[in-house]
C-alpha positions, 0 to 999 in steps of 0.5 A: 094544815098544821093540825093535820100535820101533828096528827099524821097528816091527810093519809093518817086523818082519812084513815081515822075518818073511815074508821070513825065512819065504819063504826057508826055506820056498823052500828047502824046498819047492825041495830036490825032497823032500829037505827035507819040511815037515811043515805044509801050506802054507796053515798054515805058522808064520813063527816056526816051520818045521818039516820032515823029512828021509829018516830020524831017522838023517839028521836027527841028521847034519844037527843035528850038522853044523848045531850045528859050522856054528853053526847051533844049535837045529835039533833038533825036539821030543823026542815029535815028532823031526824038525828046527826052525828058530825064526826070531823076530823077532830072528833077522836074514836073514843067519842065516836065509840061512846055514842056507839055505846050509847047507841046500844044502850038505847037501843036494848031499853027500848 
C-alpha cells in the first residue's frame, strides 16, 4: 500500500496501467498480423499480454534476441508457448516503450 501511495495511488497506477497496456496492445494490433494477440480484445489483461508471432521457431528468435536487448522474460508458458510480456504495476512506460521498439525493430528485419 505504500508503494501505491508513493506512486500516486490506485487512481494514478491504473491510469499508468491502461497506458503501459495501450501501447503494447497498439503495437500489436498495428504490426498488420506480424504480432497476433491471442486474447480477444474485449478480454485483454493489463498485466498480461500475450501473443504470437509466425511460428515457435521465430518466437524463440524473438526470446533470444529480446533477452540480449535486456528485455527479459518474454517467454510464454511451457504448455502454451508463444510470447508474454508482464507489464505490472511496477513495470515503468520506458520498459514498456523499449519492448515497443524492439518490437518494431524485429519486425522490419523480418
Amino acid at each position: 500500500c505504500q508503494w501505491l501511495q508513493r506512486h500516486g495511488g490506485l487512481a494514478a497506477i491504473g491510469a499508468r496501467n491502461e497506458q503501459k497496456a495501450s501501447l503494447l496492445y497498439d503495437a500489436l494490433d498495428g504490426s498488420g498480423g506480424f504480432y497476433r494477440p491471442t486474447a480477444e480484445p474485449g478480454s485483454r489483461s493489463r498485466m498480461n499480454v500475450t501473443f504470437r508471432l509466425a511460428d515457435e521457431a521465430q518466437e524463440e528468435r524473438f526470446a533470444k534476441e529480446a533477452t540480449a536487448a535486456s528485455l527479459v522474460g518474454l517467454k510464454g508458458h511451457r504448455a502454451v508457448g508463444g510470447l508474454r510480456a508482464s507489464i505490472y504495476n511496477a513495470m515503468p512506460v520506458a520498459g514498456v516503450e523499449a519492448l515497443v521498439g524492439f518490437m518494431r525493430e524485429f519486425q522490419q528485419r523480418g
